[in-house]
C-alpha positions as CSV (number, residue, x, y, z in Angstrom):
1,X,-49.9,-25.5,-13.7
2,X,-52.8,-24.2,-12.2
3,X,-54.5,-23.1,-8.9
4,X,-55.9,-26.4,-8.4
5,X,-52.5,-28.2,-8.8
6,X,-50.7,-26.0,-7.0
7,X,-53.0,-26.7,-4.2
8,X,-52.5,-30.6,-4.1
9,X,-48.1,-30.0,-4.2
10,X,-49.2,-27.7,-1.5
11,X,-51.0,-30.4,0.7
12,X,-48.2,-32.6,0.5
13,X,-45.6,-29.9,1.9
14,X,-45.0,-31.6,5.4
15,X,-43.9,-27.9,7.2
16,X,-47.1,-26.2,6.0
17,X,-49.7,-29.0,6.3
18,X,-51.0,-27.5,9.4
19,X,-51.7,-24.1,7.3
20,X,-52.9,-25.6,4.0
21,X,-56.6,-25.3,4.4
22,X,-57.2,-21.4,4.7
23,X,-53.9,-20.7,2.3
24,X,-54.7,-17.6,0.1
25,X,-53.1,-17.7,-3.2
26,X,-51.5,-14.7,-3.7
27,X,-50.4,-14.9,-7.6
28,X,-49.7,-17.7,-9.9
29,X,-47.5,-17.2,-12.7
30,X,-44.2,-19.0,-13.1
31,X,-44.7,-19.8,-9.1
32,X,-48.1,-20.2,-7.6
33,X,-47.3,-18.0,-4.6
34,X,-49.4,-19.3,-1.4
35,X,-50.2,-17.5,2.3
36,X,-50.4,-20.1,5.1
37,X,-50.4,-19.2,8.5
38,X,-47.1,-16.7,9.2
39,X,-45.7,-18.7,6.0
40,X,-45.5,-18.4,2.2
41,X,-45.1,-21.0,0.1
42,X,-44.2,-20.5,-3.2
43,X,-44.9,-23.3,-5.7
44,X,-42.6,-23.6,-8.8
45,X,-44.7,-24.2,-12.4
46,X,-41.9,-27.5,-12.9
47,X,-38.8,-29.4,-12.0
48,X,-36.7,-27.1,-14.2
49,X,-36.8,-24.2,-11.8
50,X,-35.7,-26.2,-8.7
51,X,-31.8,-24.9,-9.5
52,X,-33.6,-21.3,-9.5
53,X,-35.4,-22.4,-6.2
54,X,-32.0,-23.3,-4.7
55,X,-30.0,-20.5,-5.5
56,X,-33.1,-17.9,-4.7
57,X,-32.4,-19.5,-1.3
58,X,-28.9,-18.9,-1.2
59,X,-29.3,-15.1,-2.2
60,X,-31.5,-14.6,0.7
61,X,-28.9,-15.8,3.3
62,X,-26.2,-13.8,1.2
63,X,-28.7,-10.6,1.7
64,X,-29.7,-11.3,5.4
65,X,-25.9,-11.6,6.1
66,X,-25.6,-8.3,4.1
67,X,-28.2,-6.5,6.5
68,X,-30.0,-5.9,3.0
69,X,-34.1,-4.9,3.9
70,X,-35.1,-8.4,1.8
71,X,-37.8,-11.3,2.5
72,X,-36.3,-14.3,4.7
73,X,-36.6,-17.8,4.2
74,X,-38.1,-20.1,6.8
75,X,-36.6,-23.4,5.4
76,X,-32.8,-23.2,4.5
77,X,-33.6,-25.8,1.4
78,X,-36.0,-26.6,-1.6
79,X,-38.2,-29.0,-2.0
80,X,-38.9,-31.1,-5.0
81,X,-42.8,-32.6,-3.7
82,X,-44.7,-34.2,-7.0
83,X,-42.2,-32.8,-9.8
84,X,-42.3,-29.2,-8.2
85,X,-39.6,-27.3,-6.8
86,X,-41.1,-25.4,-3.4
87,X,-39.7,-23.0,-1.3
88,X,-41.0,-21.6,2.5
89,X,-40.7,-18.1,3.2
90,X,-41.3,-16.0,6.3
91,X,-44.7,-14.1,5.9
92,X,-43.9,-10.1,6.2
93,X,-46.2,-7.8,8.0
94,X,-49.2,-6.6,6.2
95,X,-48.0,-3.7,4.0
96,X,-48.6,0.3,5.3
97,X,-48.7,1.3,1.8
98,X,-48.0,0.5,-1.8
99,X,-44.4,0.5,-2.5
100,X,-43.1,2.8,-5.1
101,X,-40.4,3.7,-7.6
102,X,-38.5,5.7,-4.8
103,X,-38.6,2.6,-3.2
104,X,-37.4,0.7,-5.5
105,X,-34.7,3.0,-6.5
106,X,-33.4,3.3,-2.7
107,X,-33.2,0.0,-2.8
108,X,-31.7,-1.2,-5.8
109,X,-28.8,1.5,-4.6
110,X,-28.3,-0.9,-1.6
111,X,-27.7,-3.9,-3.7
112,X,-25.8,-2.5,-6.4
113,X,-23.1,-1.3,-3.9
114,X,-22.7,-4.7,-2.5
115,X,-19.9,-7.1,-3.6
116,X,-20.5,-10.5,-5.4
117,X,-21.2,-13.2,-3.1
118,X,-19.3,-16.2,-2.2
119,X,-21.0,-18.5,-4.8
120,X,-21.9,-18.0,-8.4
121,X,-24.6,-15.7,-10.0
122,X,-25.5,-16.5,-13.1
123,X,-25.6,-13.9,-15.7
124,X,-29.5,-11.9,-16.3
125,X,-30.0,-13.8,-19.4
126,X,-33.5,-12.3,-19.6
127,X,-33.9,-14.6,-22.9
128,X,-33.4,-17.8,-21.2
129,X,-37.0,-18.9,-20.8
130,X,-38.6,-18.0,-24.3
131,X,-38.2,-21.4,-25.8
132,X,-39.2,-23.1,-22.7
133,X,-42.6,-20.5,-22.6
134,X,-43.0,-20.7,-25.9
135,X,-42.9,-24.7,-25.6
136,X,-45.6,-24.4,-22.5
137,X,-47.7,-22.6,-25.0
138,X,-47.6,-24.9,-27.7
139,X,-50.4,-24.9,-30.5
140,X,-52.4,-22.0,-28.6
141,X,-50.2,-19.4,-30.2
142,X,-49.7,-19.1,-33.7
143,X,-47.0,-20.6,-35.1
144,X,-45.8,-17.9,-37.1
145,X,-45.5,-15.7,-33.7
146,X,-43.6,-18.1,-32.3
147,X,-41.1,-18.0,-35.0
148,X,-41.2,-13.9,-34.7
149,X,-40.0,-14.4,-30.9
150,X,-37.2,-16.7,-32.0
151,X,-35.7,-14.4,-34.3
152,X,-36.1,-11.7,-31.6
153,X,-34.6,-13.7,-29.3
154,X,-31.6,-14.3,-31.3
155,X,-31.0,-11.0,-32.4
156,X,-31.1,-9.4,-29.6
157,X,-29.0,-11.6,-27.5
158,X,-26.7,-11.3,-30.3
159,X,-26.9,-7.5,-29.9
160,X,-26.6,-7.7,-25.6
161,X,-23.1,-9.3,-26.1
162,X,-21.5,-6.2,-27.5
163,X,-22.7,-3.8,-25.5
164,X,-20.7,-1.5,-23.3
165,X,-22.2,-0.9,-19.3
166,X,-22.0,2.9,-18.5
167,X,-21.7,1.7,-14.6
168,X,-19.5,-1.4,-13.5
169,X,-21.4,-4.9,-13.4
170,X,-22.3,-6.7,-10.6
171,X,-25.2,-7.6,-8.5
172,X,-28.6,-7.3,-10.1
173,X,-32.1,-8.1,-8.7
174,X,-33.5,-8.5,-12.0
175,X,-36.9,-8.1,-12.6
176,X,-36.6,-4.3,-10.7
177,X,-40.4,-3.3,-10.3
178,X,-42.0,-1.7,-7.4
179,X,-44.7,-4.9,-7.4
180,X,-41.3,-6.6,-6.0
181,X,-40.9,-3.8,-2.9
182,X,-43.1,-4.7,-0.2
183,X,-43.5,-1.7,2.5
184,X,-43.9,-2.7,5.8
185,X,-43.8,-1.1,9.2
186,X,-39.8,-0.9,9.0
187,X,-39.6,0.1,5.8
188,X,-39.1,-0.9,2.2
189,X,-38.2,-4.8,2.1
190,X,-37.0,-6.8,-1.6
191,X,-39.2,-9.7,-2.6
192,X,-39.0,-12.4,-4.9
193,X,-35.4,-12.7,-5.1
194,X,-35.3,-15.8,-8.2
195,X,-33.8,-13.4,-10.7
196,X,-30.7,-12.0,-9.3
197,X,-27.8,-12.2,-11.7
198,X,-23.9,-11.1,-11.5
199,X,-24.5,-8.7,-15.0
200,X,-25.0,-5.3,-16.1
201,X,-26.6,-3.0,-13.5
202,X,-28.3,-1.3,-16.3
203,X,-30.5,-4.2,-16.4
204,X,-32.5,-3.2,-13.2
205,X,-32.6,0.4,-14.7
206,X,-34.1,-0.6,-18.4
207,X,-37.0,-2.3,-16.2
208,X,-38.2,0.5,-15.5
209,X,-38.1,2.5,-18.4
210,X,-39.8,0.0,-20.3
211,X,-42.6,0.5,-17.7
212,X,-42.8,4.3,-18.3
213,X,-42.5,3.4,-22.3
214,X,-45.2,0.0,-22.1
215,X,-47.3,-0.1,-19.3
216,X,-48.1,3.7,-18.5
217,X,-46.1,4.1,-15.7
218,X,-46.9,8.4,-15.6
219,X,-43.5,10.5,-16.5
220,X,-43.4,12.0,-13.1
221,X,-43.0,9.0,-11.3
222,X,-40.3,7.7,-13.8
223,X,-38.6,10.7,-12.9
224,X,-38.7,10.5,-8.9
225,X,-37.1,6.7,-9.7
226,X,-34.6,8.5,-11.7
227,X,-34.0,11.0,-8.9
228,X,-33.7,8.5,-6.0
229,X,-31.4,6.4,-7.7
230,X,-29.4,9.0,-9.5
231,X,-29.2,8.3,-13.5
232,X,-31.6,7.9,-15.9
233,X,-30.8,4.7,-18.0
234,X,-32.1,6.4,-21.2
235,X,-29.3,8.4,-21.4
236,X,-27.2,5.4,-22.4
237,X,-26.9,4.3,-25.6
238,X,-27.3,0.6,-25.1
239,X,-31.1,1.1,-23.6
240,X,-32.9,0.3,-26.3
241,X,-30.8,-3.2,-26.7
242,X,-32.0,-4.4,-22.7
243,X,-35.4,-3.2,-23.6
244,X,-35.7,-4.7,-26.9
245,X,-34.6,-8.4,-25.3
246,X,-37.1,-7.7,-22.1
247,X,-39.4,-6.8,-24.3
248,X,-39.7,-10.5,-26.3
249,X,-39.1,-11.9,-22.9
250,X,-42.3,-10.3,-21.8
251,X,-44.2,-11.4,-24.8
252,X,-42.7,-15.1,-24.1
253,X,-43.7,-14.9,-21.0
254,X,-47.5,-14.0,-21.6
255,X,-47.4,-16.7,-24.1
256,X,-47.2,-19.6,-21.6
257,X,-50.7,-18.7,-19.9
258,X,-52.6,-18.6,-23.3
259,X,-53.5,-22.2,-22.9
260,X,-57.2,-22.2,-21.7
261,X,-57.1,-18.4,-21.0
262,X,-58.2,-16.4,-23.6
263,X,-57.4,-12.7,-21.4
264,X,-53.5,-14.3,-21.7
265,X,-53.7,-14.9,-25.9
266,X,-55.2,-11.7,-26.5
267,X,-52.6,-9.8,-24.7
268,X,-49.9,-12.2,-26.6
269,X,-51.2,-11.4,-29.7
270,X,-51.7,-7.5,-29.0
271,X,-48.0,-7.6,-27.9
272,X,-46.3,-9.9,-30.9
273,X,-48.3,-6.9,-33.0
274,X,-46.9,-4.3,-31.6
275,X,-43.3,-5.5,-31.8
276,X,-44.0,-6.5,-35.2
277,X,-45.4,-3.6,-36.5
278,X,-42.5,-1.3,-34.7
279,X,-44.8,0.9,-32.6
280,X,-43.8,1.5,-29.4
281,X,-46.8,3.6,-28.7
282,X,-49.0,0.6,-28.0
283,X,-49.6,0.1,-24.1
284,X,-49.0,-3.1,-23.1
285,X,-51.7,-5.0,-19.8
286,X,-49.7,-5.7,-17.5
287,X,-50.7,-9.5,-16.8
């Protein structure tokens, strides 16, 4: 899915159709992720991830009801318009500053402490989506790369099955970064809530190690995460498991976009080397 066919599921949303003609796109990866008005749309890649739309939905209401700082949804259900699931979300203020690992840290405390809610969370299978991405890629990638990921894949879900949590599962948001904190003028506020599991709270840790580690987050900003939330994840011998699986989920991930963008194969391949080659000393783009 692209920009331009995002666009047309977006004309045909009744509730934003006033809004449609100045909407900003604000990112486009498995949603394109629209501004209209005092809404946002968000625009799901295919009719696969309408389940993930609905129960995204339900996890709001769960964290508004909670009194969790958290985005709120402006239509209580999603939409399936042209073969793409669609959600409407209340637009927050215009941020006072970039959010940052304290942030994040602060806030994953909040939802880590709360209970499970009263419906199901899946578990943060983070390897659920390779084959699906690997699919949407189809003859960009090589073929041979592909087959790497598998094996990853399998391996290392193999290998998250036995491991043992140093802190008790439950909630997770699950894809813990500070580009999911928005900072308005009340405070830090969690966005893009499609990911949260019922798993291993280490999950939400290892996220952010592997940014440290990948994508040069600096050391002393690792540490100030570490600080507000009160354990560093490294410490536990099942990190390099969680960040082994994120890490072919990641490359997955990029994979999917290679079609027609050659910025999104390069950063594949450089990635798929890396992991192949064992050396964790390559920077990854973040993309």
């Amino acid at each position: 899915m692209d920009e331009a066919r995002a666009r047309e599921v977006l004309a045909a949303v009744d509730v934003v159709s006033g809004a449609v003609r100045g909407a900003r796109l604000l990112a486009l990866g498995e949603n394109a992720v629209f501004a209209a008005g005092d809404l946002v749309v968000k625009v799901g890649r295919d009719a696969e991830l309408l389940e993930r739309a609905r129960r995204e939905l339900r996890v709001a209401v769960w964290l508004a009801d909670a009194g969790v700082p958290a985005v709120r949804a402006a239509e209580p259900e999603a939409l399936l318009v042209e073969g793409h699931p669609v959600t409407v979300w209340h637009r927050l203020p215009d941020p006072v500053r970039p959010a940052g690992p304290r942030d994040l840290a602060g806030l994953l405390r909040i939802v880590h402490a709360l209970p499970p809610p009263g419906f199901e969370l899946p578990p943060r299978d983070l390897l659920d989506g390779v084959e699906r991405w690997l699919r949407l890629a189809g003859d960009a990638i090589d073929a041979v790369d592909a087959a790497f990921l598998r094996e990853r894949r399998d391996r290392f879900a193999a290998a998250a099955r036995e491991l043992t949590p140093r802190l008790p599962p439950g909630p997770v948001h699950g894809d813990a970064l500070p580009r999911n904190v928005h900072v308005g003028p009340d405070g830090p506020v969690l966005v893009d809530l499609e990911t949260f599991a019922y798993d291993l709270r280490e999950h939400d840790l290892v996220v952010m190690a592997l940014a440290r580690d990948r994508y040069g987050l600096p050391a002393e900003a690792y540490d100030s995460f570490t600080a507000a939330y009160g354990w560093d994840v490294r410490e536990w011998e099942g990190c390099q498991v969680l960040r082994g699986a994120r890490e072919t989920a990641s490359c997955a991930w990029v994979a999917q976009h290679a079609p027609g963008n050659p910025g999104a194969l390069a950063e594949f391949e450089r990635r798929v080397a890396s992991l192949r080659e064992g050396d964790e000393t390559v920077r990854w783009h973040s993309f």
